[in-house]
N, CA, C and O atoms as a MOPAC input file, in Angstrom:
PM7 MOZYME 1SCF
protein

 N    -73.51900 1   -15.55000 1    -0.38600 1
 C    -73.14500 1   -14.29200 1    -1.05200 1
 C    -74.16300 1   -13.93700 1    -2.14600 1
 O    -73.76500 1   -13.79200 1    -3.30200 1
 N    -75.28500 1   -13.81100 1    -1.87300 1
 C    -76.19900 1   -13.72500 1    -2.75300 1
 C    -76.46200 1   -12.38400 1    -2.81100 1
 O    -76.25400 1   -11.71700 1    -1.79800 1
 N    -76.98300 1   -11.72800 1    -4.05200 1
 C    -76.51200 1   -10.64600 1    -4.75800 1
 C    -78.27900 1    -9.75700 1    -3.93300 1
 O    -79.41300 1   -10.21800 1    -4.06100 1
 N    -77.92500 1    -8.58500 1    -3.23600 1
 C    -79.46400 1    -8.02400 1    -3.15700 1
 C    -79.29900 1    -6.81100 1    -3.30400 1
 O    -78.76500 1    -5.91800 1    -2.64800 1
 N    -80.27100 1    -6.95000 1    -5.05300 1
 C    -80.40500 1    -5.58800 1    -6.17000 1
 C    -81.02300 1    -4.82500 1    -5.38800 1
 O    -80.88400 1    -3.70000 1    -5.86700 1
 N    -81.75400 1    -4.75100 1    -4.27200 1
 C    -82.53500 1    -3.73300 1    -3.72400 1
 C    -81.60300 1    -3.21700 1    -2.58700 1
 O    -82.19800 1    -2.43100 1    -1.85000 1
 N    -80.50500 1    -3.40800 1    -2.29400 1
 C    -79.88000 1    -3.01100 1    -1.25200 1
 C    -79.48100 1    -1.19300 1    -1.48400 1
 O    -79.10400 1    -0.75800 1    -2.57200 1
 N    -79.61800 1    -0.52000 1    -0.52600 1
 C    -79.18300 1     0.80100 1    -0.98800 1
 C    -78.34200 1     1.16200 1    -1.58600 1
 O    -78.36700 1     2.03300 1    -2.45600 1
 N    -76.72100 1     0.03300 1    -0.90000 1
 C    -75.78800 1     0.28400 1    -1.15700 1
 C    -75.54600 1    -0.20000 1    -2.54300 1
 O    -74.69300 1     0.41600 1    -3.18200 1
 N    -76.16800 1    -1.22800 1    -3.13300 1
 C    -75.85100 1    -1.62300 1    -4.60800 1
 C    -76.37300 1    -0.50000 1    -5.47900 1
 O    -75.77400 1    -0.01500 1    -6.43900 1
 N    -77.60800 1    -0.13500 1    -5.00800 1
 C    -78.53800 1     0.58500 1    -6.09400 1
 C    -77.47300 1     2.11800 1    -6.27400 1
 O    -77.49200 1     2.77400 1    -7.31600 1
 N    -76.39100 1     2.58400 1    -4.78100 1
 C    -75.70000 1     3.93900 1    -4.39300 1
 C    -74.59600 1     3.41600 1    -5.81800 1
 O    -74.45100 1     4.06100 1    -6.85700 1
 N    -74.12900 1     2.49000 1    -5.57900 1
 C    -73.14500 1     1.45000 1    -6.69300 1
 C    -73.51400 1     1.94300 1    -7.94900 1
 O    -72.94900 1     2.77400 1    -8.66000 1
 N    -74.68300 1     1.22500 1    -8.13900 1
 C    -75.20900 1     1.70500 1    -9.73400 1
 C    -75.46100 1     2.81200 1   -10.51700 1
 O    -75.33700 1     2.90100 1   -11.73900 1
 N    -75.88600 1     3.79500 1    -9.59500 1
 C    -76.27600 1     5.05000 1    -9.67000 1
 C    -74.75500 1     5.66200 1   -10.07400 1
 O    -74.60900 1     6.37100 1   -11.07000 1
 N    -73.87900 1     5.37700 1    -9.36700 1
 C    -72.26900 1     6.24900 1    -9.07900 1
 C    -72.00500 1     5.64000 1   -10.82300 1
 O    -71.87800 1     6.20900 1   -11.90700 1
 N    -72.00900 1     4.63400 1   -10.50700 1
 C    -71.61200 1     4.09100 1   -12.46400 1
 C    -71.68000 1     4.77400 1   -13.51800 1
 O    -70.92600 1     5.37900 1   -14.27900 1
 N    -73.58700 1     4.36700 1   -13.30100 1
 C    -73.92300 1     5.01200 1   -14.59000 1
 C    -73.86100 1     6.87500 1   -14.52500 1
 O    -73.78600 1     7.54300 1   -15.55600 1
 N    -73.89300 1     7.29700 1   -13.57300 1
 C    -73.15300 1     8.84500 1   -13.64900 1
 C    -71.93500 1     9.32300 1   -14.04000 1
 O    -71.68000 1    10.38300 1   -14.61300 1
 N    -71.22100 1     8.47000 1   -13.68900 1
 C    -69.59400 1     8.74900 1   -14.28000 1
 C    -69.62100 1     8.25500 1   -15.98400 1
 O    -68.83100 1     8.88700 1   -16.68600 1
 N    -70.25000 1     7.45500 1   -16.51700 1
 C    -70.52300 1     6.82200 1   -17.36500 1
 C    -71.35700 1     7.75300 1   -18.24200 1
 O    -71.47100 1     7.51800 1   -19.44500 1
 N    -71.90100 1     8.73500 1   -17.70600 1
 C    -72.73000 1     9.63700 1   -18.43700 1
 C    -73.94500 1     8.96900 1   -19.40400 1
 O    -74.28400 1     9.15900 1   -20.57200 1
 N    -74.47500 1     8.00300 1   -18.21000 1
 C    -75.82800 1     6.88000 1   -18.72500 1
 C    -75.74700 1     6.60700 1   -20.62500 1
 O    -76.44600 1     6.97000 1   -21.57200 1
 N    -74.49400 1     5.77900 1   -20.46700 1
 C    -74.18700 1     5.88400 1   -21.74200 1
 C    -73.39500 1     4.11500 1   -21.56400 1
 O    -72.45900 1     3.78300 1   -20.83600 1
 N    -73.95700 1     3.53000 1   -22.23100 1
 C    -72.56200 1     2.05900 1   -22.86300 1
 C    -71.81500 1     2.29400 1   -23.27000 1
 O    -71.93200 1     2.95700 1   -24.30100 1
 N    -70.40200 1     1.92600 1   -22.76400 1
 C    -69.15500 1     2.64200 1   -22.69200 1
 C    -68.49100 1     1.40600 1   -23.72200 1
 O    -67.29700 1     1.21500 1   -23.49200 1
 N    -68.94800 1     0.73400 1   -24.57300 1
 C    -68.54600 1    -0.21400 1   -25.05300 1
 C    -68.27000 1     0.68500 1   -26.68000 1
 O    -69.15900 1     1.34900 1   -27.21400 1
 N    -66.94900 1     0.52100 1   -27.22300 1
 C    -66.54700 1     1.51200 1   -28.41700 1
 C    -67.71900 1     1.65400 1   -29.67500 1
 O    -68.42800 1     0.81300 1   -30.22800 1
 N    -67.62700 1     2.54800 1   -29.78000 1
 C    -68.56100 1     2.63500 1   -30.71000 1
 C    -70.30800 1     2.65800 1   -30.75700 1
 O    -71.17300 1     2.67200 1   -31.63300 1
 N    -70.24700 1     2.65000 1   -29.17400 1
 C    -72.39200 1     2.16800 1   -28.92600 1
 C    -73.32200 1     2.89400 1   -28.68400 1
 O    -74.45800 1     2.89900 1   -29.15800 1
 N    -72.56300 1     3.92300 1   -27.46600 1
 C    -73.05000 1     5.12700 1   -27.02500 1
 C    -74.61100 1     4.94200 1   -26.57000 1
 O    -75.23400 1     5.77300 1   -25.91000 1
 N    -75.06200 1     3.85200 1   -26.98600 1
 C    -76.27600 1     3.48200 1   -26.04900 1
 C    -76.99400 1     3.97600 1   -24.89500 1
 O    -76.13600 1     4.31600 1   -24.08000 1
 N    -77.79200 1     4.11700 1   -24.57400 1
 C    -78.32200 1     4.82000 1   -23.60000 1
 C    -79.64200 1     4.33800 1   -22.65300 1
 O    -80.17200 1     4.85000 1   -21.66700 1
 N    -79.93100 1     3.04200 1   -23.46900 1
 C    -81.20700 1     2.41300 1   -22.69400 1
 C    -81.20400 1     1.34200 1   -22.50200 1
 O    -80.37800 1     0.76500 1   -23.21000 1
 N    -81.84400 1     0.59600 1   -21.73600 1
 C    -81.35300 1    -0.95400 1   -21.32000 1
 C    -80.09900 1    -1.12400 1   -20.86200 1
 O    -79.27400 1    -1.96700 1   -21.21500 1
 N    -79.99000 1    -0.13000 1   -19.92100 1
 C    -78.20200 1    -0.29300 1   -18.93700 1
 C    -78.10200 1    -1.29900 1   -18.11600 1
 O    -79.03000 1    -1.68100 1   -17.40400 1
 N    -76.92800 1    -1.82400 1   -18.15200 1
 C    -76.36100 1    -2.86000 1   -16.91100 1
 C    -75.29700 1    -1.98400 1   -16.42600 1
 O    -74.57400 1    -1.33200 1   -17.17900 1
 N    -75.22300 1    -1.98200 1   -15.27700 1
 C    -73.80200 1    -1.39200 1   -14.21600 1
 C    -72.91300 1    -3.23800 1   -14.15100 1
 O    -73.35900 1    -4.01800 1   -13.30900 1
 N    -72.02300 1    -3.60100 1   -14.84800 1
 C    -71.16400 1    -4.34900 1   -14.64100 1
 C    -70.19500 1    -4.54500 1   -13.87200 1
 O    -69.46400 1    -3.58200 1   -13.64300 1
 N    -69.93400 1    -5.68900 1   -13.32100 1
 C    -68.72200 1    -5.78000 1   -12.14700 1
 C    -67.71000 1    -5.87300 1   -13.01700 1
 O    -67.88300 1    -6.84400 1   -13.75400 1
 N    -66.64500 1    -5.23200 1   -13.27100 1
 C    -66.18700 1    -5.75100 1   -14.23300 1
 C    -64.69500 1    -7.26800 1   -13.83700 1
 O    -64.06100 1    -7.88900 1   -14.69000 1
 N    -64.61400 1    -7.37900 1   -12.62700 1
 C    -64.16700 1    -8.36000 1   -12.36600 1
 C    -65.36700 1    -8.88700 1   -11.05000 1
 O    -65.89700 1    -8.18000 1   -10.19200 1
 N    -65.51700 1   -10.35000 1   -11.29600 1
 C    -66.98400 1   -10.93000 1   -11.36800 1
 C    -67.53600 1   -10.94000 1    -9.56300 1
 O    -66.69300 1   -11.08400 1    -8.67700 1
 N    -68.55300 1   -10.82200 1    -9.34200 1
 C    -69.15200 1   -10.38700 1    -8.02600 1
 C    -68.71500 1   -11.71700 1    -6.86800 1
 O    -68.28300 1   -11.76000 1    -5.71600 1
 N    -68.96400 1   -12.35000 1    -7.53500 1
 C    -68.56300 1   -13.31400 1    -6.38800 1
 C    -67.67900 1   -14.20500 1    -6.01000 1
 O    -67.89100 1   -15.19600 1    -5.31300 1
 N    -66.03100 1   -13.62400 1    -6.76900 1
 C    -64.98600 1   -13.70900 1    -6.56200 1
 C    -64.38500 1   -12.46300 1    -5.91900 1
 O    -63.26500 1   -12.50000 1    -5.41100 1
 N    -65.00700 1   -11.54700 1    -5.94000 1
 C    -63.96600 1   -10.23100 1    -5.77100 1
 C    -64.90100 1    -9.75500 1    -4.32000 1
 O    -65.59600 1    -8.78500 1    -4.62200 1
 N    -65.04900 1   -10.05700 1    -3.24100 1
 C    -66.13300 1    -9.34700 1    -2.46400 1
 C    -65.75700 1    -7.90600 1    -2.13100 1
 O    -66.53700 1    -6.96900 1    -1.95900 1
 N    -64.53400 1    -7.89500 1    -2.07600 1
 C    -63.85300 1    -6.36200 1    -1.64600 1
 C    -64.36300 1    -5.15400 1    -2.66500 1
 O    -64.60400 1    -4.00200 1    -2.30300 1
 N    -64.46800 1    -5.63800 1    -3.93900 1
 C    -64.87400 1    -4.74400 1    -5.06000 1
 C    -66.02400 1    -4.34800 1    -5.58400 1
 O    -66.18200 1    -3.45700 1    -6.41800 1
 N    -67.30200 1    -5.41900 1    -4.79000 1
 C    -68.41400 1    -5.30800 1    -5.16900 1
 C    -68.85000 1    -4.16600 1    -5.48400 1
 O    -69.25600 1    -3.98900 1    -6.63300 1
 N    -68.87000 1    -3.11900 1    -4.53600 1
 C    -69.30400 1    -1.44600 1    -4.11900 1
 C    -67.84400 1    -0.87700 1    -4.64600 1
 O    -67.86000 1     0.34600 1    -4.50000 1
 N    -66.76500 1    -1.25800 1    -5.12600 1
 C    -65.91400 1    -0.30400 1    -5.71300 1
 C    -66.42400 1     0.40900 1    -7.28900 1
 O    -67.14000 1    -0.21400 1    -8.07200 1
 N    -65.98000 1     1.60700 1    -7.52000 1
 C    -66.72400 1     2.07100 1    -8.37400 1
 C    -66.15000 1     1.60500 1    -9.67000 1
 O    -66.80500 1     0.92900 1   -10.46400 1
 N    -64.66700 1     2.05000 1    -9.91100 1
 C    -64.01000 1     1.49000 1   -10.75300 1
 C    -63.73100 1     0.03000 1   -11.10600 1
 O    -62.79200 1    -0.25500 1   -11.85000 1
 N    -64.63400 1    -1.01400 1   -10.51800 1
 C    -65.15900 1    -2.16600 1   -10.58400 1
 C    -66.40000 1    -2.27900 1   -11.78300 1
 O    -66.68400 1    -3.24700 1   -12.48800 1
 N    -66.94500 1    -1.08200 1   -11.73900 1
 C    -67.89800 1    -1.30300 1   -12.50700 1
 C    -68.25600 1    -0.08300 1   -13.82700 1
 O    -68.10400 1     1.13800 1   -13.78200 1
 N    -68.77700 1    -0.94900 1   -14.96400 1
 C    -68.53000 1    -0.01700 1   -16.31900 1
 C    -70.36800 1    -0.13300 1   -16.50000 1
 O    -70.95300 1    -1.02900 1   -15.89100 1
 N    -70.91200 1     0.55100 1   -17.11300 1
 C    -71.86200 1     1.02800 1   -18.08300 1
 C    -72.31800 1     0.34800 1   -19.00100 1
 O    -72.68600 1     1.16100 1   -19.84900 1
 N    -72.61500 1    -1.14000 1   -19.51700 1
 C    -72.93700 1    -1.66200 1   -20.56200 1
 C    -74.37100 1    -1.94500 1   -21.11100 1
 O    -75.02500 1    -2.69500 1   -20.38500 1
 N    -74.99100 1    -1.50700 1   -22.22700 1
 C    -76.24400 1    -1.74400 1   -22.80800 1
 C    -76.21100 1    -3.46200 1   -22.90500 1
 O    -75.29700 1    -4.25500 1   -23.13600 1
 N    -77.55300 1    -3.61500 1   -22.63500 1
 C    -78.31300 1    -4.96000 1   -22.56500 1
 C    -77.32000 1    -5.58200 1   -23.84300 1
 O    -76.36200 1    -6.27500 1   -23.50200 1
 N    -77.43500 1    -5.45800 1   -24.55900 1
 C    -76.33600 1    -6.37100 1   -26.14100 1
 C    -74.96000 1    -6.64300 1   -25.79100 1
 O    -74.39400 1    -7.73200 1   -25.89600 1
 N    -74.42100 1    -5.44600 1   -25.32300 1
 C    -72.87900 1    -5.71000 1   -24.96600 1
 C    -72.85900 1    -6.28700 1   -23.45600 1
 O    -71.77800 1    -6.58000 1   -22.94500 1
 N    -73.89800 1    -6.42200 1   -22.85300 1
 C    -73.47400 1    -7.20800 1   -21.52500 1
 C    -73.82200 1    -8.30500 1   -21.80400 1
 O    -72.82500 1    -8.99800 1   -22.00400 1
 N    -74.86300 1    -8.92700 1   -21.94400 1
 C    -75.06500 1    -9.98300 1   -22.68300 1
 C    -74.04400 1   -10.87400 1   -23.56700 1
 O    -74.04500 1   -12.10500 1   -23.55300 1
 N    -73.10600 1   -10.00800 1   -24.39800 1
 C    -72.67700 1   -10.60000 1   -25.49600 1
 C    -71.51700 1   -11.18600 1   -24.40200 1
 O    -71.10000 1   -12.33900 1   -24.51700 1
 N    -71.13200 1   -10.45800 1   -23.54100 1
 C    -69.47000 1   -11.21700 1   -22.33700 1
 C    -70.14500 1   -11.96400 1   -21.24200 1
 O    -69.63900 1   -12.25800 1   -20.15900 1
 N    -71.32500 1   -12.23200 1   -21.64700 1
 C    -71.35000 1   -13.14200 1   -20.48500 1
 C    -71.10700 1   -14.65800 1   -20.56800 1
 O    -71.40600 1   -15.44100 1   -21.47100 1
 N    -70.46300 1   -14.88000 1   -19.34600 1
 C    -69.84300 1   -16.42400 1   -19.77500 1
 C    -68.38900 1   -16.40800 1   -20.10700 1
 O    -67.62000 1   -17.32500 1   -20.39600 1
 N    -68.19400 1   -14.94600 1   -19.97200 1
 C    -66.47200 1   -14.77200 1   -20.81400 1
 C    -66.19300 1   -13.43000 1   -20.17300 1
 O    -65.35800 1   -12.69800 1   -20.70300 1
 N    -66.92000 1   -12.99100 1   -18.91100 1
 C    -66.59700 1   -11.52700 1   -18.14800 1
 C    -64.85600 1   -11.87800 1   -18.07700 1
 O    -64.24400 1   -11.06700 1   -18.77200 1
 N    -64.04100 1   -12.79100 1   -17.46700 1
 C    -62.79800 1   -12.73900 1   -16.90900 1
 C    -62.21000 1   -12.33400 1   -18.49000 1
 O    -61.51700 1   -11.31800 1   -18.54100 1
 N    -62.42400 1   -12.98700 1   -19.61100 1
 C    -61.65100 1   -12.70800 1   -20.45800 1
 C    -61.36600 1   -11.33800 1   -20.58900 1
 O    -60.23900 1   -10.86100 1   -20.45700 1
 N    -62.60000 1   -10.57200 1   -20.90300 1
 C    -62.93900 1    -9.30000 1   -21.51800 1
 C    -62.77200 1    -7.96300 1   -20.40600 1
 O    -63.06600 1    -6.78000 1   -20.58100 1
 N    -61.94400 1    -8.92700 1   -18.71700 1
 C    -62.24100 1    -7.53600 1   -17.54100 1
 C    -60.79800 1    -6.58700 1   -17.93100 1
 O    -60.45400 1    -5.68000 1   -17.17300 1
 N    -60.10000 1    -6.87700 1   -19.05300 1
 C    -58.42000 1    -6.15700 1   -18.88500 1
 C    -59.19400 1    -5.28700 1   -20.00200 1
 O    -59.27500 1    -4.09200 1   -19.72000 1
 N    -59.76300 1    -5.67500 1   -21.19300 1
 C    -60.43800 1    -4.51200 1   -22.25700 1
 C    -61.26100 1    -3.42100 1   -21.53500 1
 O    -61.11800 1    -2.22300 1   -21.78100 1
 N    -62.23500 1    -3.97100 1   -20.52000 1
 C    -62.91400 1    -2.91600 1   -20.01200 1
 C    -62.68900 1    -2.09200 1   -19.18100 1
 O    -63.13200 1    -0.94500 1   -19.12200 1
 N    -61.73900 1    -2.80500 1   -18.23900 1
 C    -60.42600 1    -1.88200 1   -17.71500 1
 C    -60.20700 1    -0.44900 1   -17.95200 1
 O    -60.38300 1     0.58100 1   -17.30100 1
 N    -59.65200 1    -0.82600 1   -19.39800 1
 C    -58.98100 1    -0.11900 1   -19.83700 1
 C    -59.93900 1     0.98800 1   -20.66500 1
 O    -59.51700 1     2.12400 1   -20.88300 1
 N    -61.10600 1     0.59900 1   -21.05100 1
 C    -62.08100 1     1.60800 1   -21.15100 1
 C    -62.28600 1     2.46300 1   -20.69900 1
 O    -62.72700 1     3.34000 1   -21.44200 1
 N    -62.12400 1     2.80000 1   -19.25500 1
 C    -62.13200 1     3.50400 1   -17.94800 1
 C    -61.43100 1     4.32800 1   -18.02900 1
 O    -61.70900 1     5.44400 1   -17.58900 1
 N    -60.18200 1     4.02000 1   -18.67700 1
 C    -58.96100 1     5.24100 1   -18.46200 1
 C    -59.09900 1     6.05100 1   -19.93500 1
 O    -58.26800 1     6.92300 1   -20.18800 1
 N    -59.89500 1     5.82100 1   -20.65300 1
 C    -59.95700 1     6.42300 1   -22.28200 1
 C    -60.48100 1     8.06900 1   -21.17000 1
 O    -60.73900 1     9.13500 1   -21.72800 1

C-alpha cells in the first residue's frame, strides 16, 4: 500500500482539497497559504476506502502538519470538525 504522490488520482485528491480549502491552512487562527499539505485526516493506511475521499482530507501548512504528526488519530475528531465550521 505504498503511497504514489504522482498518481493522477492523488494529485485530482489534492487539488479538490486545497480548493475547497481556499489554498489556505484551515488550522484556527493560521490562514496560511504556503507550504500546504492536503492531510488524510484519518491516516492513509488504515482507512483505504478514504484515501481519495475528499472530506478525508483538510488543508494544513507545513507547521501545523508537522506539529500532529505522530498524534494524527488523536487530533482526526478536531479536524473533523473543522470541516463543518
Amino acid at each position: 500500500s505504498n503511497r504514489n504522490w504522482n498518481s493522477k488520482e492523488y494529485k485530482k485528491w489534492r487539488l479538490s482539497v486545497y480548493r475547497r480549502d481556499k489554498f489556505r491552512c484551515r488550522w484556527p487562527n493560521c490562514r496560511a497559504k504556503n507550504k500546504l499539505n492536503a492531510h488524510h485526516i484519518l491516516g492513509w493506511a488504515d482507512n483505504p476506502l478514504l484515501r481519495l475521499n475528499l472530506n478525508n482530507g483538510i488543508t494544513l501548512c507545513k507547521k501545523h502538519h508537522h506539529m500532529i504528526t505522530g498524534q494524527e488519530s488523536y487530533y482526526a475528531e478536531f479536524l473533523s470538525k473543522l470541516l463543518e465550521r
